[in-house]
C-alpha positions as CSV (number, residue, x, y, z in Angstrom):
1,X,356.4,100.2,-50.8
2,X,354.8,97.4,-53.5
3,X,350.7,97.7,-53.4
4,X,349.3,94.1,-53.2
5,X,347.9,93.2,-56.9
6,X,344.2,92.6,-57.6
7,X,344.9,88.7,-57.2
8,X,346.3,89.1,-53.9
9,X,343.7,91.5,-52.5
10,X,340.8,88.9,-53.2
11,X,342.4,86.5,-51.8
12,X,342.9,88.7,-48.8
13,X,339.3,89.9,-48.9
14,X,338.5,86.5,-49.0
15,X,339.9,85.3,-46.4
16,X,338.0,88.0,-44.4
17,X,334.8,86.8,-45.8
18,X,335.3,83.3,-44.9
19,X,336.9,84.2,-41.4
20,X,333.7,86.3,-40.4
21,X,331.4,83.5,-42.0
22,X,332.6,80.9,-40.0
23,X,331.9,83.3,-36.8
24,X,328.2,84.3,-37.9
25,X,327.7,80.5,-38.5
26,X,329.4,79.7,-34.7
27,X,326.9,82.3,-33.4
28,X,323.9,81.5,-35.2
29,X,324.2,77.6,-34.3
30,X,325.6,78.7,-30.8
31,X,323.2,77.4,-27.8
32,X,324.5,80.1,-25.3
33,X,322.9,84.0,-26.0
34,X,324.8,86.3,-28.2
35,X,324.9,89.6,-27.6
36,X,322.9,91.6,-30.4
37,X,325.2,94.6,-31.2
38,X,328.3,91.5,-30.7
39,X,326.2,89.8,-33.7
40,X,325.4,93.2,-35.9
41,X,328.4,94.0,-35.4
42,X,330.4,91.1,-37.0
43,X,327.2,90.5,-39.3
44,X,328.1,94.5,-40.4
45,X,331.6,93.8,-41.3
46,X,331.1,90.7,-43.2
47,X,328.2,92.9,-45.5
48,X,331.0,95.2,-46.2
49,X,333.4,92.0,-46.9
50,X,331.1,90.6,-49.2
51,X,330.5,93.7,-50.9
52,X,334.1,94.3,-52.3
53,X,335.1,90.3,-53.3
54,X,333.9,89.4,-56.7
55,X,331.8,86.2,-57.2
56,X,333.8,83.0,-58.0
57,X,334.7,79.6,-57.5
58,X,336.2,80.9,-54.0
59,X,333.5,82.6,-52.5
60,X,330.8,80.0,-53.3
61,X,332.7,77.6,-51.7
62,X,332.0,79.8,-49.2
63,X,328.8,80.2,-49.2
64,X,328.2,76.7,-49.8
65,X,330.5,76.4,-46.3
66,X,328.5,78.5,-44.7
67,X,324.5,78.5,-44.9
68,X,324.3,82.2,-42.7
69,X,326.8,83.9,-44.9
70,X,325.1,82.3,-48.5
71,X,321.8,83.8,-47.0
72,X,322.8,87.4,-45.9
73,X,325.0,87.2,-49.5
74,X,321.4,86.6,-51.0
75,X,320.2,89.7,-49.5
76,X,322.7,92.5,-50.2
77,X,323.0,91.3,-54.1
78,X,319.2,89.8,-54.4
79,X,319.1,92.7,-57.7
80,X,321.8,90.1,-59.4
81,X,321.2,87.0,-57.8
82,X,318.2,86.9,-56.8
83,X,317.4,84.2,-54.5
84,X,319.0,81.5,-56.7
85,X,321.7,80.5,-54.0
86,X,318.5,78.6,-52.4
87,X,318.3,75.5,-54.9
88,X,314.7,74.8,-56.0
89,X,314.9,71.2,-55.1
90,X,315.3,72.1,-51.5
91,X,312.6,74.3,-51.3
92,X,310.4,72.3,-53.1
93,X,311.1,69.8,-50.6
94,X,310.6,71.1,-47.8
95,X,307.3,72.6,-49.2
96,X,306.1,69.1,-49.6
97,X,307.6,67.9,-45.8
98,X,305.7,70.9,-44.5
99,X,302.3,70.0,-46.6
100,X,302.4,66.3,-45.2
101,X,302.8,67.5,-41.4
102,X,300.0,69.8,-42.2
103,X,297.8,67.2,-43.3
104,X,299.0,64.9,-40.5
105,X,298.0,67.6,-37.6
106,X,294.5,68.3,-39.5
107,X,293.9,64.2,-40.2
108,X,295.1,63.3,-36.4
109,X,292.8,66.3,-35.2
110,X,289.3,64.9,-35.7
């Protein structure tokens, strides 16, 4: 019996990852109720995915694919990667949107 080389494991473990991204990504945007051990469930197995594929090329592609995935891959290796998936741009963005509608609310108030 041949044993699949390391190559062709990630790929394998790859596609996992990006198969049960794509589903947490479905579910998250889905308008209809997901059933919460149906969620931690698949959320579970793609942890355990994530965990044995090595970064690369491949897998941010990924992540980039797939904003639930990049977040919950955030959180199981925050000790390397800290939370440098989130670009700074983005955030600082958003900080600033959030600051104007503050101000609007407290301006529109009196």
């Amino acid at each position: 019996m041949k044993t699949p080389t390391q190559s062709q494991r990630s790929v394998s473990d790859l596609d996992v990852v990006h198969a049960l991204a794509r589903l947490v990504q479905r579910m998250e945007a889905s308008p209809a109720e997901i059933d919460a051990h149906q969620y931690r469930t698949v959320v579970q197995q793609l942890t355990r995915a994530l965990e044995r594929v090595e970064p690369g090329k491949a897998l941010q592609l990924i992540l980039e694919d797939c904003p639930a995935a990049s977040e919950l891959y955030e959180n199981i290796r925050y000790e390397h990667a800290g939370l440098v998936r989130a670009p700074l741009e983005k955030a600082l963005n958003a900080e600033l949107e959030a600051r104007r509608a503050i101000d609007h609310a407290a301006a529109t108030r009196h």
